[in-house]
N, C-alpha and C positions, 0 to 999 in steps of 0.2 A: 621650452625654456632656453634662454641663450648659453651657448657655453656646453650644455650637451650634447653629448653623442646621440643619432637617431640609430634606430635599427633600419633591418633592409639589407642591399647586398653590401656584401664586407667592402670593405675601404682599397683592402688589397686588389679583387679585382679587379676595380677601378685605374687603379695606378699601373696594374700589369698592361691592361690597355694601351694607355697615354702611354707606359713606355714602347710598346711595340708600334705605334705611331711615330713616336719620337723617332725611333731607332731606322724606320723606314723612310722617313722624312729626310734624316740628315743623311740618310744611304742616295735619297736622293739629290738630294745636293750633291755631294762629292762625285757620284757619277756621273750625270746629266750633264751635258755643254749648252742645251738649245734653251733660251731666254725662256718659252714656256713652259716645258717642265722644270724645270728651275724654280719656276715662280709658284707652280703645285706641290712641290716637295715641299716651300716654307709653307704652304698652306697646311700640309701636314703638320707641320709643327708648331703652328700654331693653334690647330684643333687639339692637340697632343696636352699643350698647354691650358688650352681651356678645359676639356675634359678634367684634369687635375683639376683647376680653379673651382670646377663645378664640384666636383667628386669632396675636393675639402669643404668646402661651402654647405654643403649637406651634411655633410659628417658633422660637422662641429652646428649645425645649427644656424649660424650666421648669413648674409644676403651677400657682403662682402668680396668674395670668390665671384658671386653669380654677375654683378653688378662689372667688377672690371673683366669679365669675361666678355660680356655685352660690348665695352671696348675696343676689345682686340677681334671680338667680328665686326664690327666699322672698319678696323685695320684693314681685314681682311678683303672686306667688299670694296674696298677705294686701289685695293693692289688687283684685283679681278677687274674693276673696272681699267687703271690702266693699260691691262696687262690686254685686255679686250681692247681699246685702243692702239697698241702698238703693234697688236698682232690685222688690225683694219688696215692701219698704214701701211704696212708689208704687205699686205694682198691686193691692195684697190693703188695702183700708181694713180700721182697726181692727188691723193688726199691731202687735205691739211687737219691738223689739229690744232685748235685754240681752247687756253686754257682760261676759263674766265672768273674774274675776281681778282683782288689783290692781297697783300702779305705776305708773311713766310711762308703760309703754305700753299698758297701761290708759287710763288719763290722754289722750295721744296718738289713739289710735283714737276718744276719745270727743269729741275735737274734731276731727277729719276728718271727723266723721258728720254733729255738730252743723253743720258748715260746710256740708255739701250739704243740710240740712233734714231730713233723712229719722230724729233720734233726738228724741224727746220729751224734755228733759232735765228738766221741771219735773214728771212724772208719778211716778206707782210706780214703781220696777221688778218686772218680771211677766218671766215665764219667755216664750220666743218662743212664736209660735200665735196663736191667733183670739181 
């Protein structure tokens, strides 16, 4: 039924997790300089995040939790794939990146890149490759 508690493991467990996630996550942030573990520590936090989402989503019965959790790994996989991207550009001289499509998020991804260095904005645009 909606609304109630299931049984299973306690609720606390669950959240002691997501916090020691959390807790690691932003330890990584604050220490870290280098753009890719930088970009792994929010990944922690954002699993940190879902775990919760999931973990109430259960408890109380409802899809709700599990459904914007599904969101926030989209988040996640489009920050991996840039992040997979800008760490190509750095290693392979001579690459380009093009971003394709239009709109804000268009738009949006083109200044996340622009902000780690890694997109030429003043050149052509050229198809990825050598």
């Amino acid at each position: 039924m909606i609304g109630e508690a299931v049984d299973g493991v306690p609720l606390i467990l669950y959240i002691g997790l997501s916090g020691a996630l959390f807790l690691l996550g932003l330890l990584g942030v604050m220490i870290r300089r280098n753009p890719l573990l930088l970009l792994l520590a929010v990944e922690l936090l954002l699993n940190s995040a879902n775990l919760s989402l999931v973990a109430f989503s259960r408890y109380w019965n409802v899809t709700d939790g599990q459904v914007f959790a599904l969101v926030v790994m989209v988040v996640a996989a489009t920050e991996v794939v840039i992040d997979a991207a800008v760490t190509a550009r750095r290693r392979v001289p001579g690459l380009t990146l093009t971003i394709v499509g239009e709109g804000p998020l268009r738009d949006e991804l083109t200044a996340q890149i622009a902000r780690l260095g890694a997109l030429d904005l003043d050149g052509p645009a050229e198809h990825v490759g050598h």
